[in-house]
C-alpha positions in Angstrom: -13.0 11.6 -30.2 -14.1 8.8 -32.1 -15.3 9.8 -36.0 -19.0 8.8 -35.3 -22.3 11.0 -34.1 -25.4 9.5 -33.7 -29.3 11.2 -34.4 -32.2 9.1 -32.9 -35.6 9.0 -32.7 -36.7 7.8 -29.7 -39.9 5.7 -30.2 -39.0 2.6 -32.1 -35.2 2.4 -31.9 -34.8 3.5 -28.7 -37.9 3.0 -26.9 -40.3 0.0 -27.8 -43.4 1.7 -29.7 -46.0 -0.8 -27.3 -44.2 0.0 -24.0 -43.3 3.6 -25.0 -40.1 2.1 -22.2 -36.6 1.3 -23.0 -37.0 -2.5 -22.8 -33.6 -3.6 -23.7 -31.1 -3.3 -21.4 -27.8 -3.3 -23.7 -29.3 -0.1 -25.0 -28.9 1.8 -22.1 -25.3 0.6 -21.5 -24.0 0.8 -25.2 -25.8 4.5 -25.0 -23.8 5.5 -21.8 -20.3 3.8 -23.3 -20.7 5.3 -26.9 -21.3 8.8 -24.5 -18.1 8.4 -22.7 -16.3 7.8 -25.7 -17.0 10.9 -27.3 -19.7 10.3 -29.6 -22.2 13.3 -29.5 -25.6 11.6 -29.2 -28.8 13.5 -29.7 -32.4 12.5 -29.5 -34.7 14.0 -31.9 -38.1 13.1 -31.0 -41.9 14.3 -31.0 -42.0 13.2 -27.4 -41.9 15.9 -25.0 -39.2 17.1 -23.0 -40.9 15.6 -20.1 -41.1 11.8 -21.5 -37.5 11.9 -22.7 -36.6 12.9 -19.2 -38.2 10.3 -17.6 -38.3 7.4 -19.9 -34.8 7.9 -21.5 -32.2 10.2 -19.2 -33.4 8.7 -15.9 -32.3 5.0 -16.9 -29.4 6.6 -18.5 -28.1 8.2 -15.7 -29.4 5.3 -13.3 -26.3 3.7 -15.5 -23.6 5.8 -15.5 -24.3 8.9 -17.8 -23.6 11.3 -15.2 -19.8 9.8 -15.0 -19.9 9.5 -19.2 -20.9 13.1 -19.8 -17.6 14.0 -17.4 -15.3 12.5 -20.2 -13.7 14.9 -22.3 -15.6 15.4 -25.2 -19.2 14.0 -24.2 -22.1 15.6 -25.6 -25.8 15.0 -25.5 -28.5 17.0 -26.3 -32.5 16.5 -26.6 -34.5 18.2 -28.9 -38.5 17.6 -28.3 -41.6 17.9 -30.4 -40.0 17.8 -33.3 -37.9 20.8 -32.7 -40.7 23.1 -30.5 -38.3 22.7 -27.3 -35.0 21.4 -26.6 -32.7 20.8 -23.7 -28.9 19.6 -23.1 -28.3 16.7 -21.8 -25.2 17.3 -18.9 -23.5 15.3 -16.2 -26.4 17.0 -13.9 -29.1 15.2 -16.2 -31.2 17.2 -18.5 -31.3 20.6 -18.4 -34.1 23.3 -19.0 -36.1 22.8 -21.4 -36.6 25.7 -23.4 -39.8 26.1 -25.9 -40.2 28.1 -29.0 -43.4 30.2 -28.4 -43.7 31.1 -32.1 -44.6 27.3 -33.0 -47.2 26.6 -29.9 -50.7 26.6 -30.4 -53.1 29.5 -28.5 -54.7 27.9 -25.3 -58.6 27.5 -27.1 -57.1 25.3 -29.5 -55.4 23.5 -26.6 -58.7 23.3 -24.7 -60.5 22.2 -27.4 -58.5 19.3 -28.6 -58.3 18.1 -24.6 -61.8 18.5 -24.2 -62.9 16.7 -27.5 -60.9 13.7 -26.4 -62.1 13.4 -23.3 -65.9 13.7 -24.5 -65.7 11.2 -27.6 -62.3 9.3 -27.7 -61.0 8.8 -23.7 -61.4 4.6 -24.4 -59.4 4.7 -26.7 -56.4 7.5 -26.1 -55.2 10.6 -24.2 -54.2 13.9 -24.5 -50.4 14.4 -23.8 -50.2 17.4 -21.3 -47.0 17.3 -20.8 -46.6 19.0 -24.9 -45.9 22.5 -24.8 -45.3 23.4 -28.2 -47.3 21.0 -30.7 -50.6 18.9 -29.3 -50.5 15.4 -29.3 -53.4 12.4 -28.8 -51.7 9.2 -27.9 -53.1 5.6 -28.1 -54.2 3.7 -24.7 -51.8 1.2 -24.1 -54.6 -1.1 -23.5 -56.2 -0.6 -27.0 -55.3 -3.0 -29.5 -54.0 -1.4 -32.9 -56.9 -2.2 -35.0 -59.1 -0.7 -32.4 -57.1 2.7 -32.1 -56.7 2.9 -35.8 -60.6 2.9 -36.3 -61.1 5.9 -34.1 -58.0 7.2 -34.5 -59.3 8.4 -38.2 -62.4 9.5 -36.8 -60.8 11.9 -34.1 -59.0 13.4 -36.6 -61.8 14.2 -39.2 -63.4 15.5 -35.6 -60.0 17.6 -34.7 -60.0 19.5 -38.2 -63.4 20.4 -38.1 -62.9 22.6 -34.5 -59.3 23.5 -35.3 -60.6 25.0 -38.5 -63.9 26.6 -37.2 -61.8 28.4 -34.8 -59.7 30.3 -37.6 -56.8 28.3 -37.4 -55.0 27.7 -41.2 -54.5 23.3 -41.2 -53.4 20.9 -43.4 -54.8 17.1 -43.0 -54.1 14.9 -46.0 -55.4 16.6 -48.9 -57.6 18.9 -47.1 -56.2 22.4 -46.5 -58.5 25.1 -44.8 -56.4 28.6 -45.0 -56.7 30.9 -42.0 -58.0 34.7 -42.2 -54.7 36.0 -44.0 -54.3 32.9 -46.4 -51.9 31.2 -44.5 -51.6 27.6 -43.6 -49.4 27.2 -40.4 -50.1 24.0 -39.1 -50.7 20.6 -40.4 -52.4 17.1 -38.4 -49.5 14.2 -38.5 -50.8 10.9 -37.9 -48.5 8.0 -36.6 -49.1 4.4 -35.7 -49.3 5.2 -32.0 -50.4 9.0 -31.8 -51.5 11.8 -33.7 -49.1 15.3 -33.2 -50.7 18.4 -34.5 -47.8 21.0 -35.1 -46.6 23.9 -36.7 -45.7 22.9 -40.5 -41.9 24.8 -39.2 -41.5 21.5 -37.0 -39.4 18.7 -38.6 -36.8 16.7 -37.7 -34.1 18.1 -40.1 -35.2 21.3 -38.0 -34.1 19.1 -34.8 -30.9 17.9 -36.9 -29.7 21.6 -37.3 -30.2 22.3 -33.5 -28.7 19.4 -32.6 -25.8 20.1 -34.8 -25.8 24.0 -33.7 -25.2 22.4 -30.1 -22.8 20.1 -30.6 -20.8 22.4 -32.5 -20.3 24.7 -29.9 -18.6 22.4 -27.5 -16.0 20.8 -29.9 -15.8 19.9 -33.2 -17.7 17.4 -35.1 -17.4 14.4 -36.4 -17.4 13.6 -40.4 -19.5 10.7 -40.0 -22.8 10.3 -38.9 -25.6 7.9 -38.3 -29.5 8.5 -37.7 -32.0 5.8 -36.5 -35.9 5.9 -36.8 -38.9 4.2 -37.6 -40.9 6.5 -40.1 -40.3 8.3 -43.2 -40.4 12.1 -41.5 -37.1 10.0 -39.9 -35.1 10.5 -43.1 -35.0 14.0 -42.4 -32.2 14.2 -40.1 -30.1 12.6 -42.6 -31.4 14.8 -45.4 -30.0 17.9 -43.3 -26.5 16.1 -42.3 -26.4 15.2 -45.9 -27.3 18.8 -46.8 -24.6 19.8 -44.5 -21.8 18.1 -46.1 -21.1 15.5 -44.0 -21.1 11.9 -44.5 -24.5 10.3 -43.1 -26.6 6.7 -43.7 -30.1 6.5 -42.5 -30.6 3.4 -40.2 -34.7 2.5 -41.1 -35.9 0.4 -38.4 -39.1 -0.1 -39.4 -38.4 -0.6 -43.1 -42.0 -2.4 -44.0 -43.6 1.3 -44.0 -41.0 1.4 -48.0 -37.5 2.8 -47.6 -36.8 6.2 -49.5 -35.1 7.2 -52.4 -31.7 9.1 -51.0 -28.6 10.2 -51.9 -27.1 8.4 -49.2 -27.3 5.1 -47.7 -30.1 3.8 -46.3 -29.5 0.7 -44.1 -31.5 -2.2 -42.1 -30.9 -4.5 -40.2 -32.1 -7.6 -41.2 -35.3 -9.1 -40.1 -35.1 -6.7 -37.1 -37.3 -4.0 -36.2 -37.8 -1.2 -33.9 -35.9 -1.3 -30.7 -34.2 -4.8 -31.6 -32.9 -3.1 -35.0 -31.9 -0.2 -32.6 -30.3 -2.1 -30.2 -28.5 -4.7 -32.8 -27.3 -1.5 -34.5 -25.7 -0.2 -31.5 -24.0 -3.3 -30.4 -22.5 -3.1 -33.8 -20.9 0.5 -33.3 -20.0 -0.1 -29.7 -17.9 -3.3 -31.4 -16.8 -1.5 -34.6 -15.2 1.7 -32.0 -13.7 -0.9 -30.0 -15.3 -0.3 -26.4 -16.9 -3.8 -25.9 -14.3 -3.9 -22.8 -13.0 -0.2 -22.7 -15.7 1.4 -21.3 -18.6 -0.1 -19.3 -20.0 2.3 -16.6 -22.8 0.1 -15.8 
């Protein structure tokens, strides 16, 4: 086992942010040759179980994975919505994803978010069914930025007024609206593509620890550790790995949005950005471990 494990998040390093695809090839091969070589690789993502499977494992497997996951050693693991349902990743492809019930919202708060995007905001995003723990409005790939940003801040004004008059506690910026006990259980997240609405429990140090819980059952872990993403809630899986006593650097791919104060190493790459950061910085490791030639299951 080589002394290296890997945390991504999948839009931006993995995944281009305009495609929502995996765009560049030598990311799907370095992905499947790191795998064979032992590194446990998991992607901790908002995306849903669902999109990971189909946008992420199928090209993977399409290029080997099955055969890398075989190797003694291999792990991978997905962990979805932030940490509201996971799944392993196995020789078979992904497994079952399971969802944590205690973090989804109740089906009128579903309905109502679906139903107010279809009424005011359909030309310019949809409404992810395939979330089963948080709810998430995406941006049309056919809307320009600018465009999606404009109503994007006007769905959400529109989303915390019905989440709120139905009783549920919400946070959106500095707004907070307490539910019927006092509490405060879910917050609106906006990112550059989508807005997730999610129990304040999600995170992705909470994705960290259930990656880690995973990996640590099959074998033991590596000291050093790497995670990859494009926005500030990102720096959380290093903050846990940190927390955890291991050795960890943050890869920032999208280092524009201001890189955070850590105790650890933050790193860039360059000029790059999103999935060419992601891919440059696993071209590097794939060099660095010495499997340029050992291992290509392409």
């Amino acid at each position: 086992m080589h002394n290296l494990g890997l945390l991504f998040d999948v839009d931006g390093p993995i995944a281009s942010p305009i495609t929502r695809t995996i765009n560049i090839r030598s990311i799907v091969t370095d992905l499947v040759a790191m795998t064979a070589a032992g590194v446990p690789i998991a992607f901790i993502t908002g995306r849903s179980g669902d999109f990971i499977r189909n946008q992420v494992v199928t090209p993977l497997c399409d290029a080997g994975l099955g055969e890398a996951l075989e190797e003694h050693g291999a792990r991978m693991f997905g962990v979805f919505e932030k940490g509201g349902a996971w799944a392993p990743v196995t020789g078979d492809g992904m497994g079952e994803v399971t969802v944590d019930e205690s973090v989804a919202f109740g089906a009128d708060a579903v309905d109502g978010i679906r139903n107010l995007v279809r009424e005011k905001y359909a030309d310019t995003m949809f409404f992810d069914e395939t979330k089963r723990a948080m709810i998430s409005v995406e941006q049309r790939t056919d809307v320009d930025a600018q465009t999606y940003t404009e109503a994007q801040g006007r769905f959400q004004d529109d989303a915390y007024e019905l989440l709120t008059g139905l009783g549920i506690g919400l946070r959106y910026g500095e707004r907070t609206s307490p539910d019927a006990s006092g509490e405060v259980p879910f917050r609106i997240d906006p990112t550059i593509i989508s807005t997730d609405i999610e129990s304040v429990l999600l995170d992705k140090d909470r994705g960290a620890q259930r990656a880690f819980d995973y990996f640590a059952a099959r074998g033991p872990l590596p000291r050093r550790w790497r995670s990859v993403g494009d926005s500030r809630s990102d720096y959380k899986m290093a903050d846990f790995v940190h927390s955890a006593g291991y050795d960890v650097a943050h890869v920032d791919v999208r280092p524009a949005d201001g890189i955070l104060e850590r105790p650890y190493e933050v790193i860039t790459i360059g000029d790059a950005i999103h999935d060419t950061a992601g891919a440059e910085f696993l071209a590097h490791w794939r060099n660095e471990l010495g499997l340029d030639n050992e291992l290509d299951l392409d």
